[in-house]
C-alpha positions as CSV (number, residue, x, y, z in Angstrom):
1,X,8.2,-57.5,-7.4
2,X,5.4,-55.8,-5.0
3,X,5.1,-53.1,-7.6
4,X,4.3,-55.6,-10.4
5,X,1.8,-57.1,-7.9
6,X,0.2,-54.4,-7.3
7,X,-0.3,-53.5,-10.9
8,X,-1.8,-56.6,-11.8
9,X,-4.0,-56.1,-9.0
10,X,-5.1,-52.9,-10.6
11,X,-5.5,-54.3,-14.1
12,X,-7.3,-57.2,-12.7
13,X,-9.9,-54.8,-11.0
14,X,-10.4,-52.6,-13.7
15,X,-11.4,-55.8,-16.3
16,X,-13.6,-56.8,-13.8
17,X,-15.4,-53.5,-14.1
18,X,-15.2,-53.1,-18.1
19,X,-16.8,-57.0,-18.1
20,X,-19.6,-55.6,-15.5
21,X,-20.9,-52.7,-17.5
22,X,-20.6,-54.2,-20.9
23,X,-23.2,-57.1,-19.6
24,X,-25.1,-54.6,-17.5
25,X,-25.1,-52.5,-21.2
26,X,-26.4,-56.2,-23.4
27,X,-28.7,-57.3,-20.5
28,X,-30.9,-53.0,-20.9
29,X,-30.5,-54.1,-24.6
30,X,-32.4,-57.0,-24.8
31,X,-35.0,-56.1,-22.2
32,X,-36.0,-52.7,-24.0
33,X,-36.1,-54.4,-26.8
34,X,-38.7,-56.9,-25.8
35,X,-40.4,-54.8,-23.0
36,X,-43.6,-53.5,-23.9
37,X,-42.9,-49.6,-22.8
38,X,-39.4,-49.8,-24.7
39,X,-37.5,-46.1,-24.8
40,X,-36.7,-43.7,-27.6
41,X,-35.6,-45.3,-30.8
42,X,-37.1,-48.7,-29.8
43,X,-40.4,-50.4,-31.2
44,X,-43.6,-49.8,-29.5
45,X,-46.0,-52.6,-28.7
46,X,-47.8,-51.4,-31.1
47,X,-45.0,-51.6,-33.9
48,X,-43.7,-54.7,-32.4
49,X,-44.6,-57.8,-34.9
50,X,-45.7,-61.2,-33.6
51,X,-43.3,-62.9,-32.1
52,X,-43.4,-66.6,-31.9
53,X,-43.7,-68.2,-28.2
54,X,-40.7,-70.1,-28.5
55,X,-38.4,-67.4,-29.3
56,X,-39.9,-65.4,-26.1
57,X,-39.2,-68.3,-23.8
58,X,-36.1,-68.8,-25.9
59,X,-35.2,-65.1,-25.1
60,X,-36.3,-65.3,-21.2
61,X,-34.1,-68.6,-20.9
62,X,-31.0,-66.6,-22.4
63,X,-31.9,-63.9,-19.8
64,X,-31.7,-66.4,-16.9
65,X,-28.8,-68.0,-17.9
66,X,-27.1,-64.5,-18.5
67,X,-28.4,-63.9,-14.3
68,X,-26.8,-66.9,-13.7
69,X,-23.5,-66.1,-15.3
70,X,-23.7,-62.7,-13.6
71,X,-24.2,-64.1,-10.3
72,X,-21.2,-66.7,-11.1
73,X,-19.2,-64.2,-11.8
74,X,-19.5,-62.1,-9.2
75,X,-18.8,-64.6,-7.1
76,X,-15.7,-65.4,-8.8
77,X,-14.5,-61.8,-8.3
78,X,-15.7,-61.9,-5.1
79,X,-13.1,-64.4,-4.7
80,X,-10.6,-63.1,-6.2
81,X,-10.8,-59.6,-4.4
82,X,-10.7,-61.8,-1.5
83,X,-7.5,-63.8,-2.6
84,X,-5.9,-60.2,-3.4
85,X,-6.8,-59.0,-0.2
86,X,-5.0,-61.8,1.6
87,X,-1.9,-60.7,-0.9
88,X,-1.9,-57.7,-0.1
89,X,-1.6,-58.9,3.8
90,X,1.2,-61.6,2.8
91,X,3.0,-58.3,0.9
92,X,2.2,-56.1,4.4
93,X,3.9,-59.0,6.5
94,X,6.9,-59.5,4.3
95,X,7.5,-55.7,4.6
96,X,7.6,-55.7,8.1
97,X,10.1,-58.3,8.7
98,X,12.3,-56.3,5.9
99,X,12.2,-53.5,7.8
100,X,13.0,-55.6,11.1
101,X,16.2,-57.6,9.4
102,X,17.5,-53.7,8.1
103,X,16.7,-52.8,11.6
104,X,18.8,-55.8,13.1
105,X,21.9,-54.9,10.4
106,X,21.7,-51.8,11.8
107,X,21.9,-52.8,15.3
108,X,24.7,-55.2,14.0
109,X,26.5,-52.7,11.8
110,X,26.4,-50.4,15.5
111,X,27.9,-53.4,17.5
112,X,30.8,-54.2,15.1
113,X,31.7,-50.7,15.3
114,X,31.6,-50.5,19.0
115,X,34.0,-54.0,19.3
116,X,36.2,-52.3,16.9
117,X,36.9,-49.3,19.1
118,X,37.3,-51.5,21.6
119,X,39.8,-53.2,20.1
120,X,41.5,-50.3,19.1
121,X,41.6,-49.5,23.1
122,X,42.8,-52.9,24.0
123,X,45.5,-52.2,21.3
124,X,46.3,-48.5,23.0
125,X,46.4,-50.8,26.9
126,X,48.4,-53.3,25.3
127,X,51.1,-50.8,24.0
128,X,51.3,-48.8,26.8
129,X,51.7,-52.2,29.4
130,X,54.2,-53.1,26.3
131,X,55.9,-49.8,27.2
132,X,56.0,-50.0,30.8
133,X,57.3,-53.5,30.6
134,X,60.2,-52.4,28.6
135,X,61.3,-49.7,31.1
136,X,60.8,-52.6,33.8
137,X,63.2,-54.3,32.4
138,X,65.5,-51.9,31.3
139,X,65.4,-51.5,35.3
140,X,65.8,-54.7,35.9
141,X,68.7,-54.7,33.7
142,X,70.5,-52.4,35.4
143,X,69.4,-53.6,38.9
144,X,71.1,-56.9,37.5
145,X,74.4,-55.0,36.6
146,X,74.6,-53.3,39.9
147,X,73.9,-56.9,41.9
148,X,76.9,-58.3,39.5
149,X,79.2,-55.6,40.1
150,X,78.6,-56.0,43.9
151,X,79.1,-59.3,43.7
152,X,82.7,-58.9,41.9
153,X,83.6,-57.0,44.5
154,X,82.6,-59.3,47.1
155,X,84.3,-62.2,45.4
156,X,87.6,-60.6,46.1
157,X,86.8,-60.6,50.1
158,X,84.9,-63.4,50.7
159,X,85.3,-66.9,48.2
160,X,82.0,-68.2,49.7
161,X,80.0,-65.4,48.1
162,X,80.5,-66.5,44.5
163,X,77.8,-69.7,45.0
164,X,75.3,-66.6,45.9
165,X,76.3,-65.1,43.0
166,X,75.8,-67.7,40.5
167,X,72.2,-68.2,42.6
168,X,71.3,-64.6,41.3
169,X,72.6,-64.6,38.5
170,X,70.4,-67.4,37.9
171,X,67.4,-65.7,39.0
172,X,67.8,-62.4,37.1
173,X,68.1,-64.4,34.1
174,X,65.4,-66.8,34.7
175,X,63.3,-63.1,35.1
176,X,64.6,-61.7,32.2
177,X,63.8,-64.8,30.0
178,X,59.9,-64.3,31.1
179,X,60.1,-61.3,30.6
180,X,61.3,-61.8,27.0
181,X,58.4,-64.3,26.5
182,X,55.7,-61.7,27.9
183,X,56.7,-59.0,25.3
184,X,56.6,-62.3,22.7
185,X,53.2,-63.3,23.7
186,X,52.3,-59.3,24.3
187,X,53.5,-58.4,20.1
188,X,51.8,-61.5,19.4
189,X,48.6,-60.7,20.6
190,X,49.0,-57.1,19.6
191,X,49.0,-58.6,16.4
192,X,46.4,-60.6,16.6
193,X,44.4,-57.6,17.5
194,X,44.7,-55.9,14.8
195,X,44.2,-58.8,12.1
196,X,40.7,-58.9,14.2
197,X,39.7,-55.1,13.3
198,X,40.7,-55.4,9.9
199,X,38.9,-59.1,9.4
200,X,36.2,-57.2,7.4
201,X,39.0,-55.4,5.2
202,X,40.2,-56.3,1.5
203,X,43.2,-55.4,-0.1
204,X,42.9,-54.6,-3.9
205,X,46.2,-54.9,-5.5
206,X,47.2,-53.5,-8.8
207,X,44.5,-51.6,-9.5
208,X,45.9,-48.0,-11.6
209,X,46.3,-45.2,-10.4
210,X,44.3,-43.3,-13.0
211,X,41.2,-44.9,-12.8
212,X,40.1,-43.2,-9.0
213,X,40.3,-39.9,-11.1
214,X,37.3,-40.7,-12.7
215,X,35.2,-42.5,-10.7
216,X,35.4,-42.8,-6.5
217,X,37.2,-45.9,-5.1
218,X,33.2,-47.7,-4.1
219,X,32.1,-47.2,-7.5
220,X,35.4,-49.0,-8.9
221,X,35.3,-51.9,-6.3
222,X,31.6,-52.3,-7.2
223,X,32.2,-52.5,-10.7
224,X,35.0,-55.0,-10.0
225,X,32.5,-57.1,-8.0
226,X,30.2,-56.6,-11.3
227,X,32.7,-57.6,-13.9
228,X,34.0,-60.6,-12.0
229,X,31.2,-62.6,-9.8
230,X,28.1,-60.6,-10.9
231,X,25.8,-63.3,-8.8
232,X,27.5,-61.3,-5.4
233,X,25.3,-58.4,-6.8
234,X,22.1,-60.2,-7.8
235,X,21.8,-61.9,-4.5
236,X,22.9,-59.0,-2.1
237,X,21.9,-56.1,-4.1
238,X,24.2,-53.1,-3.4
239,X,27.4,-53.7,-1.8
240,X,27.8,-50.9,1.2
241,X,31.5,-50.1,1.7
242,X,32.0,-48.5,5.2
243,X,35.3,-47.0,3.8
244,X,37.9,-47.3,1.0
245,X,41.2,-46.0,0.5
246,X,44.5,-46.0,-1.2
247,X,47.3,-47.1,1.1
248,X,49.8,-45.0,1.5
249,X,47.6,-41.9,1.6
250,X,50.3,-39.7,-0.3
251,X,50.8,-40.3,-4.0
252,X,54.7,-41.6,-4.6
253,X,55.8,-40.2,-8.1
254,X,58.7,-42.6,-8.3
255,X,57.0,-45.5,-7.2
256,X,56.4,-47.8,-10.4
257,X,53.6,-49.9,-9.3
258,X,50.2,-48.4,-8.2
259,X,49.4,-48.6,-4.3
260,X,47.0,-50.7,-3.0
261,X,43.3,-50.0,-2.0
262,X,41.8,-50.8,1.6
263,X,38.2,-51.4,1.7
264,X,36.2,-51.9,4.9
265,X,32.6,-54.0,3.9
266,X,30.1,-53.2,6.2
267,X,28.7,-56.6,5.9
268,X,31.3,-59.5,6.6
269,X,29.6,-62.0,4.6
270,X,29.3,-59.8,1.3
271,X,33.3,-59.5,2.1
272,X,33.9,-63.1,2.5
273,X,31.8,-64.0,-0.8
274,X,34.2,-61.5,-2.9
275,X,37.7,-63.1,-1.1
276,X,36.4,-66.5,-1.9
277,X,35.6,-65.6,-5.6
278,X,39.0,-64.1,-5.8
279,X,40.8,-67.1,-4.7
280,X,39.0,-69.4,-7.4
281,X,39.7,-66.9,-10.6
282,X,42.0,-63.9,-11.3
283,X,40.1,-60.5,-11.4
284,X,40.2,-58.3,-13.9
285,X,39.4,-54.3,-14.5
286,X,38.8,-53.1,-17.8
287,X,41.5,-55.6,-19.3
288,X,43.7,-55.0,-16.3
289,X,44.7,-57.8,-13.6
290,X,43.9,-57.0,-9.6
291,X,44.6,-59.2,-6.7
292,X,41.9,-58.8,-4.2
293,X,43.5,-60.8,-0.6
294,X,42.6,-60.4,3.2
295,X,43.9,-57.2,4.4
296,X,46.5,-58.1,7.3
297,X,48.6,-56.3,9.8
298,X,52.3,-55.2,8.8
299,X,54.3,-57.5,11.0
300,X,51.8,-60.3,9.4
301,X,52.2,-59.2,6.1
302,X,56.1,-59.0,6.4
303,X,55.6,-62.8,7.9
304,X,54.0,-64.2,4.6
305,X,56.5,-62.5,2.3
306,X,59.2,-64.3,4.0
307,X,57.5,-67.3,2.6
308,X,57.2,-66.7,-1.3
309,X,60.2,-68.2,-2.3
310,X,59.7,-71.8,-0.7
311,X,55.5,-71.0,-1.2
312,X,56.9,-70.8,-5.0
313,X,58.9,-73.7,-5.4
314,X,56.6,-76.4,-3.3
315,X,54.0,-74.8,-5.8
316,X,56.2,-76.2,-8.6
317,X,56.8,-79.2,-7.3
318,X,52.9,-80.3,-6.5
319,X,52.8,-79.8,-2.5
320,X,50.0,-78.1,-2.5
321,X,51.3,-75.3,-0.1
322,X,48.8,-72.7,1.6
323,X,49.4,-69.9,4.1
324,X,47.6,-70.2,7.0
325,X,46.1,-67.7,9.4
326,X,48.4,-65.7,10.5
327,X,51.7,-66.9,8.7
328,X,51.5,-70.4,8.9
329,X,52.7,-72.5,5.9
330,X,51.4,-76.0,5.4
331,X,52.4,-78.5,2.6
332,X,50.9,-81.4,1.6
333,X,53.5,-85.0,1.5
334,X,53.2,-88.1,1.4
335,X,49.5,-88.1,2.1
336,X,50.2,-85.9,5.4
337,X,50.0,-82.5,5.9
338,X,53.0,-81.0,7.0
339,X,52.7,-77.4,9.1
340,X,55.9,-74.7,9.9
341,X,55.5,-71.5,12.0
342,X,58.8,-70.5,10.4
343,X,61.2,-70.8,7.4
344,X,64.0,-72.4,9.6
345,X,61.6,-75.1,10.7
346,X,61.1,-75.8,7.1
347,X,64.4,-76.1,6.5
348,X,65.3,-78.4,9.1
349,X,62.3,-80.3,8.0
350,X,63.8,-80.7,4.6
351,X,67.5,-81.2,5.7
352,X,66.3,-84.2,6.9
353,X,65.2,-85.4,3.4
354,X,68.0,-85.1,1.1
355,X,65.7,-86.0,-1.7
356,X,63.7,-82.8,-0.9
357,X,66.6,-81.1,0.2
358,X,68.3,-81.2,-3.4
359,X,65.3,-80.0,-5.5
360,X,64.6,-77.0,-3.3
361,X,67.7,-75.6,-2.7
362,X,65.9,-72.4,-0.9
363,X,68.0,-70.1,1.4
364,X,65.4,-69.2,3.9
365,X,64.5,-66.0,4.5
366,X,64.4,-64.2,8.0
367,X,61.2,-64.7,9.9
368,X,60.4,-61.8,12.5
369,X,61.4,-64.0,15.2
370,X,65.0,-64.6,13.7
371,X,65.6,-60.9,12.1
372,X,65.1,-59.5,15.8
373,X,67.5,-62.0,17.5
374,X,70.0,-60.2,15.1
């Protein structure tokens, strides 16, 4: 847009010009041919027939009205040089504060970085207390077997000794239940974690395998973004991918379904405009359907899959389900929404509504929680 500006600029100068010289060219004309000492090829005054006095004042008015044009005119581009001169200011100003917001991404593009290697050392610290927790209670464990077996022994001397017993038998498992909930809350926020660092991650499902030998993965994704909410492009411009990968790295022969491809946006928004897009249409590839969904930690994913049968079947029967952040499945029934963390909560939900009960008929699946109890 400045480049067309400044070429109308240009073209409006060089009008200005051609208009000058052709009236400074008309304006010689007519006064060598009515001036007494006229120039090579013109009438003499003594050649020069009578001319009547009206047509000399005739001729002097057209000259003073052609002065006054002149004059008009030049102040006219005088005024417009002057409006294209405060332009080019406006133009100067706009591209300063351009180069301040791509100086302020920057700065923002070099902070998210930063929080994500911190996160990535919180995850490391949260391990290793993870770790050293486990071999506390492993220790603990055993402390527990050897206070147990000491008390057994003391049972046989002395019959008052089995109410201290009990007393720390109590206590060890009181300690071992908080200890249970720490590594819950401990995984949990391990989790949690990572969901964070990948928040500005999308996973592209289904896309073939044969199409990232012809073109790199950011050129396929952009075309994607292209084919399917074009307006993404014409309001951001080009969409800068930090990264993009398929996942797993190493190419399964016997696998029958292509993997799936990690992208990391560099801006979150640009990110969040694609998922949103993608959640209002399917996608499509050169005639091929892809899935484009938040990228999620593992243990998350797993979570959510335990959830597609009943996600299914409430589909089919018009409760409006959704899965909420992380795993969380909400339904919507008799004009309440209903929330479960896990499939067994759904269940006893609906085993109390034999109604519901008898047109689901869903086993539930194993959430995390339940598979590890087993």
């Amino acid at each position: 847009m400045r480049g067309t500006r400044a070429q109308t600029n240009t073209g409006r100068k060089e009008g200005v010009n051609l208009n000058k010289q052709q009236k400074q060219k008309k304006e010689t004309t007519i006064d060598s041919y009515y001036s007494p000492n006229g120039t090579e090829g013109e009438r003499s005054a003594n050649d020069k027939p009578e001319i009547p006095a009206n047509w000399i004042q005739a001729v002097e008015e057209l000259k003073t009205q052609l002065r006054e044009a002149e004059d008009n005119w030049e102040k006219n581009l005088k005024i417009k040089i002057s409006h294209l001169e405060t332009e080019a200011l406006e133009l100067k100003q706009e591209n300063s504060v351009l180069k301040a917001k791509i100086i302020q991404l920057e700065n923002e593009a070099k902070e998210m970085k930063d929080e994500a290697k911190e996160m990535k050392d919180e995850i490391k610290r949260m391990k290793d207390n993870l770790q050293r927790n486990s071999d506390q209670k492993e220790k603990d464990d055993q402390k527990a077997k050897d206070e147990i077996q000491s008390l057994r022994t003391r049972v046989k001397q002395l019959e008052s000794s089995d109410l201290t017993r009990q007393q720390d038998t109590i206590r060890q498992n009181k300690k071992n239940e908080k200890i249970e909930e720490n590594v819950k809350h401990l995984i949990h926020k391990t989790d949690d974690l990572e969901n964070r660092s990948r928040r500005d991650n999308l996973r592209i499902i289904g896309l073939p395998e044969d199409h990232d030998k012809r073109k790199s993965l950011d050129i396929i994704l952009e075309e994607i973004i292209q084919e399917n909410c074009p307006e993404i492009l014409e309001q951001e411009g080009k969409v800068e991918i930090e990264r993009i990968h398929r996942s797993p790295p190493v190419f399964n022969p016997q696998l029958t379904t292509p993997r799936n491809v990690i992208a990391k946006f560099k801006n979150n928004q640009i990110k969040e405009q694609v998922l949103q897009a993608a959640k209002k249409k399917p996608f499509r590839y050169h005639g091929n359907m892809v899935r484009i969904t938040q990228d999620l930690s593992a243990s998350t994913l797993k979570d959510r899959k335990a959830w597609n049968m009943i996600f299914q079947k409430a589909r089919e029967l018009g409760l409006q389900p959704r899965i909420k952040y992380p795993s969380k499945l909400t339904i919507f029934l008799q004009g309440k929404v209903w929330s479960f963390n896990t499939t067994e909560e759904f269940q006893a939900f609906i085993n109390k509504r034999p109604d519901l009960n008898r047109k689901f008929e869903v086993q539930p699946q194993n959430s995390r929680e339940s598979s590890k109890g087993n």
